[in-house]
N, C-alpha and C positions, 0 to 999 in steps of 0.2 A: 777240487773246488768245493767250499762248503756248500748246504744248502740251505746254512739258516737263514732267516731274515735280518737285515740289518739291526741295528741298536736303537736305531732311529723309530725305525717301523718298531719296533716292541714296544717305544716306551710309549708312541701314540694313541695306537693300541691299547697298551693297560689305561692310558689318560682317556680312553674313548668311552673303554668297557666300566671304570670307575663313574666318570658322570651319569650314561646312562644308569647302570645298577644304582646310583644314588636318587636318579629319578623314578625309576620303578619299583623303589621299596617307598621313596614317599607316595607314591598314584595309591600303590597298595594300601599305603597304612588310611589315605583318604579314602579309599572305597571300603578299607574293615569299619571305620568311624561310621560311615556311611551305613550302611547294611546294619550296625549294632543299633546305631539310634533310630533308622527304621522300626527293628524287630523291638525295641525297648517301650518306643511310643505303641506299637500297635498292641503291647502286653499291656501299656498304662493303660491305653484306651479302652480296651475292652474288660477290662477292673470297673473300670467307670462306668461303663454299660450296663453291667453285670450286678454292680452294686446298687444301680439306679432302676433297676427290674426288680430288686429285691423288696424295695424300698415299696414300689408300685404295688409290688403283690403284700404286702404287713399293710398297705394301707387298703388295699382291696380287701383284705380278710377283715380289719376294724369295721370298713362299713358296712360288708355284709354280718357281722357282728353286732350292731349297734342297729344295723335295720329289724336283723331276729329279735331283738331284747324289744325296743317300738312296736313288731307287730304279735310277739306273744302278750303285754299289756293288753295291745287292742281283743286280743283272742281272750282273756281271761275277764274282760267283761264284759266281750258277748256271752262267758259261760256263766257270769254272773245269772243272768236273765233263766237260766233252765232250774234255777231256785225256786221253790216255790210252786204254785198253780203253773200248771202247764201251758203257755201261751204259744202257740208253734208260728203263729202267722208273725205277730210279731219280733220272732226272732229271726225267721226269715227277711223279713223285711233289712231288721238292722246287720245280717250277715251279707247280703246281698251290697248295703251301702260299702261294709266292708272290702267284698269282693270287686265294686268298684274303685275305689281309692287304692287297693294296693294290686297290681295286676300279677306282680309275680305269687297271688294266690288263685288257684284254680277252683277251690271247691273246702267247703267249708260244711263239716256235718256233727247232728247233734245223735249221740248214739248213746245205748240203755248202758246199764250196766253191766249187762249180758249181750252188748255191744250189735242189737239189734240199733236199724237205721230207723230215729225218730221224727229229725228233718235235716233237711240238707240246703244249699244252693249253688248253685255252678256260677261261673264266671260269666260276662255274656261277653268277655271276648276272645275264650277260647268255646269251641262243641266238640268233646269229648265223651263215647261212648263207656260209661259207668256198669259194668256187670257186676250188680250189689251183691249174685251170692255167694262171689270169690272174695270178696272181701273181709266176709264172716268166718270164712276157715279159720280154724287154730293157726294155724302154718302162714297165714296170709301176712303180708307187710303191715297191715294195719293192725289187727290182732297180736301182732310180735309188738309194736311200739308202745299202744295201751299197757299189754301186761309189763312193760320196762319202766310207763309212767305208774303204775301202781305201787311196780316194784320199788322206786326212785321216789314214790308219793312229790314226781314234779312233771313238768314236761318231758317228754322223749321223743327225739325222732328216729325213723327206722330206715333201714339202707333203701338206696335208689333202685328206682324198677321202672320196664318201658309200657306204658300203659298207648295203644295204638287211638287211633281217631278216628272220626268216622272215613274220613279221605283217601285213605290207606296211609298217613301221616304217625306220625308217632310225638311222644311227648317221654322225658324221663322225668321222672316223679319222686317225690319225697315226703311222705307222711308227717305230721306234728300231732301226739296227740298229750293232749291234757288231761290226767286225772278227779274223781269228783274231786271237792274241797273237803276236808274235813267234817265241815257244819252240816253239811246236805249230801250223805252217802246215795241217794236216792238219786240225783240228780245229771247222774252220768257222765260220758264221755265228751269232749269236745274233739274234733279230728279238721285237723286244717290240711289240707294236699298245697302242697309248693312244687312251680314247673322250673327246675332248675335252669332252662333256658332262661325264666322269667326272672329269676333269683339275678342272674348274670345283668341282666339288661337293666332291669332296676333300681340295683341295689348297689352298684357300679359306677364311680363317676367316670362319664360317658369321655373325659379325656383320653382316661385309659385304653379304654376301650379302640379310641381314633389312632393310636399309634403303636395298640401290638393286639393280637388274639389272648383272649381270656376263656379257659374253660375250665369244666370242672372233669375229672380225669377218675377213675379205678384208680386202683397201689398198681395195676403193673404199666399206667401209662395209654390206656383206651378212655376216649376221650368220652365221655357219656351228654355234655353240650358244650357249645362254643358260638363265643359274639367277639364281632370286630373281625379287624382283617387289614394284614399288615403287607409292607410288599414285601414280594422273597426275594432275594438274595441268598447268594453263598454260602453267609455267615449267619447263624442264629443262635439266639443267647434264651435260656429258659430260666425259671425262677418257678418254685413249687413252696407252696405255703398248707398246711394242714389246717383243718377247721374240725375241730375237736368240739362236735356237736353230745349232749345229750344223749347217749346210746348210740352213736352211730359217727363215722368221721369221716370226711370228706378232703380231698385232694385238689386244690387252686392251686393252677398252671398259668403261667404269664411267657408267653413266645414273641420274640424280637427278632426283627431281621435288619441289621446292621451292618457296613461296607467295612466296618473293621474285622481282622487288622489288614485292609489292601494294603496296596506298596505305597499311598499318602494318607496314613491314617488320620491326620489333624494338620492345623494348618501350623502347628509348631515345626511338626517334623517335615511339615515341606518348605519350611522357613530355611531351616537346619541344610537339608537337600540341597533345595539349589545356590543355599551358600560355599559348601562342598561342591557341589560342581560348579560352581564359580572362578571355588579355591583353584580347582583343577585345571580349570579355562585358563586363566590367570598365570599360572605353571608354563600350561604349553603356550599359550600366546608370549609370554616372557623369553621366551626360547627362539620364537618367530622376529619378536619385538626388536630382539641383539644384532640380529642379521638384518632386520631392517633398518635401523638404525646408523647401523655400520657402511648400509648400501644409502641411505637420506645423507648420510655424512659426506659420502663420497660426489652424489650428487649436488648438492650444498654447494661443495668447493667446487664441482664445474659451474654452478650457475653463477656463483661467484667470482671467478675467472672470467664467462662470457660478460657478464653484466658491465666487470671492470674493460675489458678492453671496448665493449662499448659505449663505455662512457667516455674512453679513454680514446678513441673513435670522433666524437664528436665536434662540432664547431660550434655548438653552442653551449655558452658557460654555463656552470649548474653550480650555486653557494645552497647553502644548509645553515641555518641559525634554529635556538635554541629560543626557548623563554625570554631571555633577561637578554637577547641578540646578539648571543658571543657565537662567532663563525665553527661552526663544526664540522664542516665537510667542504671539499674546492673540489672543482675536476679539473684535468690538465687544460681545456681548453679556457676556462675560467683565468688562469695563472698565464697562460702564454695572451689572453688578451689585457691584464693589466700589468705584465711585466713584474709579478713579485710572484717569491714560490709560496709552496704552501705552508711551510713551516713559518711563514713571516703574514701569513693571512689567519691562519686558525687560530681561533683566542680572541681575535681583535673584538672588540665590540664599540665604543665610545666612537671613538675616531679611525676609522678604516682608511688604511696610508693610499688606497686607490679614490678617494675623496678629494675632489680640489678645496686648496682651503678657503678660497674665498664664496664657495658653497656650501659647507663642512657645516655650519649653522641652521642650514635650511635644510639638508639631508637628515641631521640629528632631532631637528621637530617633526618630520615626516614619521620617520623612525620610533619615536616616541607615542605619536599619535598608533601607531602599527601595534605594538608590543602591549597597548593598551588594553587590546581586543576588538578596533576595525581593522578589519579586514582589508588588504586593497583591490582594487578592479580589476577582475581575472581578464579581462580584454586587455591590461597591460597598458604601460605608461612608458613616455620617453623621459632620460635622465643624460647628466653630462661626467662621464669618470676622468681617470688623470692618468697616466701609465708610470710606468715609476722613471720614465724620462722625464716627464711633464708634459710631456702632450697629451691635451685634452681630445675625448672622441664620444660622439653620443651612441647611445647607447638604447635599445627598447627590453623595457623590465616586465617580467610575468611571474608575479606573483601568486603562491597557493598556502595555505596551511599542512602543514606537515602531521598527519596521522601514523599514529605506530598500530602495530598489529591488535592492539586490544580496543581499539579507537579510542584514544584517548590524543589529544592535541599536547603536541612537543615542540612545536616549533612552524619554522616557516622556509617550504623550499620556492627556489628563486633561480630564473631563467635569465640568462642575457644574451643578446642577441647584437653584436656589433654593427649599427647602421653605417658606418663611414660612408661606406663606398655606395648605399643606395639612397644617402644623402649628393654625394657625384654625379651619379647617373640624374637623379632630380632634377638636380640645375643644370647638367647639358641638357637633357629633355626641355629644362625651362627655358633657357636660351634658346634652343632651335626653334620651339614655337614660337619666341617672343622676333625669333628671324624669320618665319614663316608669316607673321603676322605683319611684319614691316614690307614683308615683299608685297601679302596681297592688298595690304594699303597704299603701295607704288601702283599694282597694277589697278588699284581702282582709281588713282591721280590720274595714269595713263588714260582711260577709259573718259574722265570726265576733261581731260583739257580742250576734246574738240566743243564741248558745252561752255567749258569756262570762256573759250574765246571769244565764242557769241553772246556771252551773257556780259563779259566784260566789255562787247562794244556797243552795244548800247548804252549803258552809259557815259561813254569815251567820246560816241558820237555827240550825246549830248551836249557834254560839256564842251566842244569844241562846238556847238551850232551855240550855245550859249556865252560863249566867251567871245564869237564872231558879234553877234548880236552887241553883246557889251560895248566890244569896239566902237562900231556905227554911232551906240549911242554917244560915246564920248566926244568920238567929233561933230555932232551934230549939234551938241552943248555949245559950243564956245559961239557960234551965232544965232542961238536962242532969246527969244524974249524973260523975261522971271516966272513969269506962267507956264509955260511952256519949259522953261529950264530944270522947273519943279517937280514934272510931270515926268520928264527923260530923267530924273535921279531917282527917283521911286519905283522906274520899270527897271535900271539900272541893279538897283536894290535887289528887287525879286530875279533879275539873270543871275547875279552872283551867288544869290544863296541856293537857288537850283541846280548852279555849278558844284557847290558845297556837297549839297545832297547826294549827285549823282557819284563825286569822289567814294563821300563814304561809303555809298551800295558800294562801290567795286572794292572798296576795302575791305568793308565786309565778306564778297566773296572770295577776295586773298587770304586773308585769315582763317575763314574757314577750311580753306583746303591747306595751310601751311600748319594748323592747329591737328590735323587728321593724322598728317604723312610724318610730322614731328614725332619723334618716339620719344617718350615718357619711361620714367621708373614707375613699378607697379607698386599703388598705394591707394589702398581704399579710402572712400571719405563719403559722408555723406553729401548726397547730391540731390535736390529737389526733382523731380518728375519731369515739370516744366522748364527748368535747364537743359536736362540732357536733349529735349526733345529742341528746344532751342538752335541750341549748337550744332545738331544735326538738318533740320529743318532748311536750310539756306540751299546747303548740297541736294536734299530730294528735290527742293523744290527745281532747281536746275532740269533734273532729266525728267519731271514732272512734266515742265512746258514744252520739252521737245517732243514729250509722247501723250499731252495732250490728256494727263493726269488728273485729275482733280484729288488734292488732300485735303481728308477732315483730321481732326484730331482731337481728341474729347479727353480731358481730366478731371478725374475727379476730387471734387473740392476738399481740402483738408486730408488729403495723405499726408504722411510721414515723411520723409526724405530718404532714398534709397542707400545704401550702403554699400558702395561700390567701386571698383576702378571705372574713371571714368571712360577715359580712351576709349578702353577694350567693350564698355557698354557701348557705345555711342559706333563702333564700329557695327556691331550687332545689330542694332537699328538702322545705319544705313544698306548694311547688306542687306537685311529682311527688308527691308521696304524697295531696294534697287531691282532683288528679285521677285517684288510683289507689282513693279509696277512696269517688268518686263514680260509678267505671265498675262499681261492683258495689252502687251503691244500686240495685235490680230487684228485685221481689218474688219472683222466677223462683231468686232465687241466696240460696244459705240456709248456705252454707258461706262466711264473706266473714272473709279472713283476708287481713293485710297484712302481707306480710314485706320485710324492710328488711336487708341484708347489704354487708358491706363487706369486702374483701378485698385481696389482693397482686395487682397487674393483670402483663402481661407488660413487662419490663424490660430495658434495655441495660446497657451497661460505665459510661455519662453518667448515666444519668437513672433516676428509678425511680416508678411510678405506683401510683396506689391507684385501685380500680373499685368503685363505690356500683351498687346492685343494687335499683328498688325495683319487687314484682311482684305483680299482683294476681290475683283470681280473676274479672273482670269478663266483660262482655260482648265485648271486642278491640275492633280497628280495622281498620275494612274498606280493601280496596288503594285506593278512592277518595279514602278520609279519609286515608289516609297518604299521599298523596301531594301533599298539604294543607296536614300537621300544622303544621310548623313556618312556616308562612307568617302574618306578622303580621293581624291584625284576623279570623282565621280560625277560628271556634271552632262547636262542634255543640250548646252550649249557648245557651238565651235571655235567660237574663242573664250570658253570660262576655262580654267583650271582645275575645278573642283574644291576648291580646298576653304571656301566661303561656311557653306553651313555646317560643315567639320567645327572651323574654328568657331564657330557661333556657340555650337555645343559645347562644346570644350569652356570656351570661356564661363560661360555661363553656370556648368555644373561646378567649376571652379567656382563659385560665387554660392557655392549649395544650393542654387536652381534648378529648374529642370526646362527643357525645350521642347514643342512637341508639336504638332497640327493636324488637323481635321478639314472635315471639307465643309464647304459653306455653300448654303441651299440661297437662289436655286445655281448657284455657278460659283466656280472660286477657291481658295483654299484661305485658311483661316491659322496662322503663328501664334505661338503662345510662352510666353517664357516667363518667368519668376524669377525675383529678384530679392534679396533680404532687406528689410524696412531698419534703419535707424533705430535704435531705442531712443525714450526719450528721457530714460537718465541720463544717457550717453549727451546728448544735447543737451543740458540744464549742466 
C-alpha cells in the first residue's frame, strides 16, 4: 500500500503554501518599506537639526563678534581720555558708566607703560577679589596680552583663567588690553577683564540660549562657562564654532537635545507608518472580509428565504409601486385576493385590471394626487376592488412611503386587508341589536299597557258621559221654547266638541305607543330638541301620574337641531326617564320631581353637540351597582332584563356621544348623554 498523499492533497497544499508565501513576502516587503522610511526620515531629520545648530552657533559667533568690535570702540575712547594731563577721577567715573551699560565687563584698568596699576574700576555687580601683584608678573595673563598688543600695535586678548571670588565662587576671565596710540607713547595701557559667563549671557540673543546650552569650551572639550539649559534626552546634537580672537582663540559650543531619530521622527514619517500599517490592515482584514462575505451571502439567502415564505405566509396583501406608480412587487396573498397573478399585475400603472371601472376615474385622481408627494393617512382608508370575476369586495388600504437603505424615498408600499366578512359579521351584529331593540321596545309596550288602559279610560268615560248628555239634550229640544232651544244647542255645541277633544287625547296616546314599538329603518336626520322630547313626553307622562311624578323640562332657547335617528334617540329618553322616575317610587321620597334639560354641550371649530340632562330625586347608585350599570343582562330589578341602558349606550356612542352619570346632591342620580348638533350648512 502506498504512503503518499493523494494528488488532491498535494496540489492544495502547494495552492495553500503558494498564497500564503505570496502574502508573507508582500507583509515583508511592507514592513522593509516601513523600517527604510523610518531610518531615512530619522537621517533627514537629524540633518535638519544638525544644520540648524550650526546655523545658531555662526550667528552666535557674529554677535558676539559685533558685540567685541561696539565694546572695543567704547574702550578706545575711554583710552582716549589717559592723553594728556592726568585726570584719574574722571576716568573713573566715565569707566565706571561703562562698566554699567555693558555687564559682561568686569573691571576695566588704566595701566603705565611699565604696566603699573594707575586706575581702575570694578563692576558693581559682580565683587571679585583682585590680587594686583599677580597681575604685574611677566608671566601673568595680563602682561602676556599687553606685550601681544604692542607686539600687534592693536588690541590683544590673552587665554582664559579662573580668577575665585570672594564667596568661595569662581569667575573665568579674559583679558583685553589695548596699546598706547601712536600720538601719546606716554599714556599707557588700557586692560578691560571680560567674564565669559557674562560674554555668554549678553552678547547672546537670549532665544538661543531658551532652547539649547551655549558655552565656551577648551580644544579638548572642558567647558570653561555655560548659560541656558535644554531638556535631555537620548539624543544630542552639538555644533562648535571657533572665535578667532586677537592673540588668543576661543571654542563656542551649542548642545541640543532632540527626540530624533525615535521610531516617529516627524509627522511625515508617521503619515507614511500608519499608512503602511493600514496597507497591512487592509491585507489581512481583506482575507477575513472573503470569508465573511461568503458567510453574509450565505445568510442573505436564508433571511431571504425566511422573509419570502413569510410573506408568502401571510393574509394580508402587500403591493410595492415606484415613483411614476407602476406596480413592482405583489405577495401571493395580494394575487389570490384579486384573482390575477403576478405577472399580469407588475407594470400596470394607469389602469389596474383590479379597479372597477365605474371607479377607475376616481381611484386614478386619488392616485395622482399620491404620486404628487401627499402623503396618505397612515391610519388607513377603506376602498372598493373587483376580482378578476367581477365581484366587487371592500377592502381597508394602509398606506406608507417606501424607503431604500440609503433613505432616499422610491416609492410607496401598500397593505390590504380584505373587510368582506367583517363587513358580515357588522350587519348580523347590526340586525341582532336592532332585534334586541324591537324586543325591549315590546317589553316596554307590555309594561305600559296596564297604564294605557287606564289612561285611555278616562277619556272613553268621558266621551260616553258626553255623548249621554248630548242625547238628553236632543230630545229635550223638540218641546223647547226658542229661548230655551237656543240655550240647549250651544251646550249641545260644547258636549260635542269635548267629545272631539277627549277622542284625540286617546289618539294621541295610540299613536304614541304604535310610533314607539313600530320598527323603522335607521336614518339620521335632523331633529329639533323639542320634538323628540315631544313625541316622547305623552308616554312619561303616563307612568308619571301612576307614581305621582312631577316633570319639568327646560330647553334651551336657540339650539341647533340634533342629528340623529330618531327612534333609537327617543327610546333613550324614555328608558332614562322610566328608570329615573322608578328610582324614586319609595314611600320614604315625597318630593319626586323629574327634570329633563337640554342644552349647548362644549364645542369645537368642527363639530358642535347638544347634552340631554335627565335627573331625579331617587334613592342613587351605589359604587357596586355602578360598576355594573351598563353591563348587558344586568339589572337590580325583578322583572327588568337588563338590556335597557346597554342599549342606551350603545346607541348613543353609535351617534359619537357619550353616556354617563354622577350623583346629585342632596339625593338622586343625575344622566347625561350627548348627541351631535346639525350643521348649519347642512340646513341652508
Amino acid at each position: 500500500m502506498s504512503t503518499q498523499p493523494p494528488h488532491w492533497l498535494l496540489k492544495r497544499l502547494r495552492s495553500v503554501w503558494r498564497r500564503w508565501s505570496l502574502w508573507g513576502l508582500l507583509v515583508a516587503l511592507v514592513a522593509a518599506m516601513l523600517v527604510t522610511l523610518v531610518w531615512l526620515a530619522g537621517r533627514y531629520e537629524a540633518s535638519v537639526v544638525q544644520g540648524k545648530l550650526e546655523r545658531d552657533a555662526a550667528d552666535a559667533v557674529a554677535d558676539i563678534r559685533m558685540a567685541l568690535a561696539r565694546n572695543l570702540l567704547n574702550l578706545q575712547a575711554l583710552q582716549s581720555l589717559q592723553m594728556g594731563p592726568p585726570d584719574a577721577q574722571r576716568w573713573e567715573s566715565q569707566a565706571v558708566a561703562l562698566l554699567r551699560e555693558h555687564r559682561e565687563l568686569v573691571r576695566i584698568e588704566w595701566r603705565t607703560p611699565a604696566l603699573r596699576l594707575q586706575a581702575h574700576a570694578n563692576s558693581p555687580f559682580q565683587a571679585i577679589a583682585w590680587p594686583d601683584g599677580a597681575r604685574v608678573e611677566p608671566h601673568s595673563d595680563t602682561a602676556l596680552a599687553c606685550t601681544n598688543a604692542r607686539r600687534l600695535s592693536g588690541p590683544a586678548y590673552s587665554s582664559s583663567y579662573f580668577q575665585p571670588h570672594g564667596d568661595g565662587m569662581g569667575s573665568e576671565l579674559i583679558e583685553l588690553c589695548l596699546p598706547p596710540s601712536a600720538a601719546d607713547k606716554n599714556a599707557g595701557y588700557l586692560v578691560a577683564t571680560y567674564s565669559l559667563q557674562g560674554m555668554l549671557s549678553e552678547m547672546i540673543d537670549h532665544r538661543l540660549t531658551r532652547r539649547q546650552e551655549v558655552s565656551f569650551t577648551e580644544a579638548d572639550g572642558t567647558r570653561l562657562a555655560l548659560v541656558g539649559a535644554a531638556r535631555r534626552s537620548a539624543h544630542m546634537f552639538s555644533a562648535r564654532e571657533l572665535i578667532d580672537l586677537p592673540g588668543h582663540t576661543m571654542v563656542l559650543r551649542l548642545d541640543h537635545w532632540h527626540t530624533a531619530p525615535s521610531l516617529f521622527p516627524n509627522v511625515l514619517t508617521a503619515l507614511v507608518t500608519a499608512m503602511s500599517i493600514a496597507l497591512v490592515t487592509v491585507l489581512v482584514v481583506l482575507v477575513r472580509d472573503n470569508r465573511r462575505r461568503l458567510k453574509a451571502e450565505r445568510e442573505l439567502g436564508d433571511a431571504f428565504a425566511f422573509r419570502k415564505a413569510m410573506e408568502d405566509s401571510l393574509v394580508t396583501g402587500l403591493r410595492a409601486r415606484d415613483l411614476q406608480g407602476r406596480i413592482t412587487y405583489v405577495n401571493p396573498a395580494f394575487c389570490e385576493m384579486v384573482g390575477f397573478s403576478a405577472q399580469e399585475l407588475l407594470g400596470q400603472s394607469t389602469n389596474a385590471p383590479y379597479w372597477p371601472p365605474e371607479l377607475a376615474e376616481e381611484y386614478w385622481q386619488r392616485q395622482a394626487v399620491r404620486l404628487a408627494g401627499n402623503a396618505p393617512p397612515r391610519e388607513g382608508f377603506e376602498s372598493v376592488f373587483m376580482r378578476k370575476d367581477g365581484t366587487r369586495f371592500p377592502v381597508l388600504i394602509i398606506e406608507a412611503p417606501l424607503i431604500n437603505a440609503v433613505g432616499q424615498h422610491t416609492g410607496w408600499m401598500s397593505a390590504f386587508i380584505d373587510i368582506s366578512e367583517q363587513r358580515r359579521v357588522e350587519e348580523l351584529s347590526r340586525a341582532s341589536q336592532e332585534r334586541l331593540q324591537a324586543t325591549a321596545r315590546l317589553a316596554t309596550v307590555g309594561e305600559m299597557a296596564s297604564l294605557l288602559s287606564h289612561e285611555l279610560n278616562q277619556p272613553l268615560a268621558a266621551i260616553s258621559s258626553y255623548a249621554t248628555g248630548s242625547l238628553n239634550l236632543l230630545a229635550a229640544v223638540q218641546g223647547a221654547d226658542a229661548g230655551t232651544l237656543q240655550t240647549d244647542l250651544q251646550d249641545l255645541r260644547t258636549a260635542i266638541e269635548r267629545i272631539a277633544q277627549q277622542a284625540e287625547r286617546a289618539g294621541r296616546v295610540i299613536k304614541s305607543v304604535h310610533d314607539f314599538v313600530r320598527r323603522r329603518d335607521q336614518a339620521r336626520e335632523a331633529v329639533p330638541a323639542q320634538e323628540l322630547l315631544g313625541d316622547v313626553l305623552p308616554l312619561v307622562n303616563l307612568q308619571a301620574r301612576k307614581l305621582g311624578v312631577r316633570v319639568q323640562v327646560d330647553v334651551e332657547p336657540g339650539l341647533p337641531p340634533a342629528l340623529c335617528d330618531r327612534v333609537m334617540v327617543e327610546q333613550v329618553l324614555l328608558n332614562l326617564a322610566r328608570n329615573a322616575m322608578q328610582a324614586m317610587d319609595d314611600p320614604s321620597i315625597r318630593e319626586r320631581t323629574l327634570e329633563i334639560r337640554v342644552r349647548r354641550a362644549a364645542s369645537n371649530a368642527h363639530s358642535a353637540w347638544l347634552e340631554f340632562t335627565l335627573s331625579d330625586g331617587g334613592i342613587g347608585i351605589s359604587e357596586e351597582t355602578a360598576q355594573k350599570l351598563f353591563t348587558p343582562f344586568f339589572t337590580t330589578r325583578t322583572e327588568g332584563m337588563g338590556l335597557g341602558l346597554s342599549l342606551c349606550r350603545t346607541v348613543v356612542e353609535q351617534h359619537g356621544g357619550f353616556l354617563g352619570h354622577k350623583p346629585r346632591h342632596p339625593r338622586g342620580t343625575v344622566f347625561t348623554f350627548t348627541l351631535p348638533a346639525a350643521s348649519q350648512e347642512g340646513q341652508n
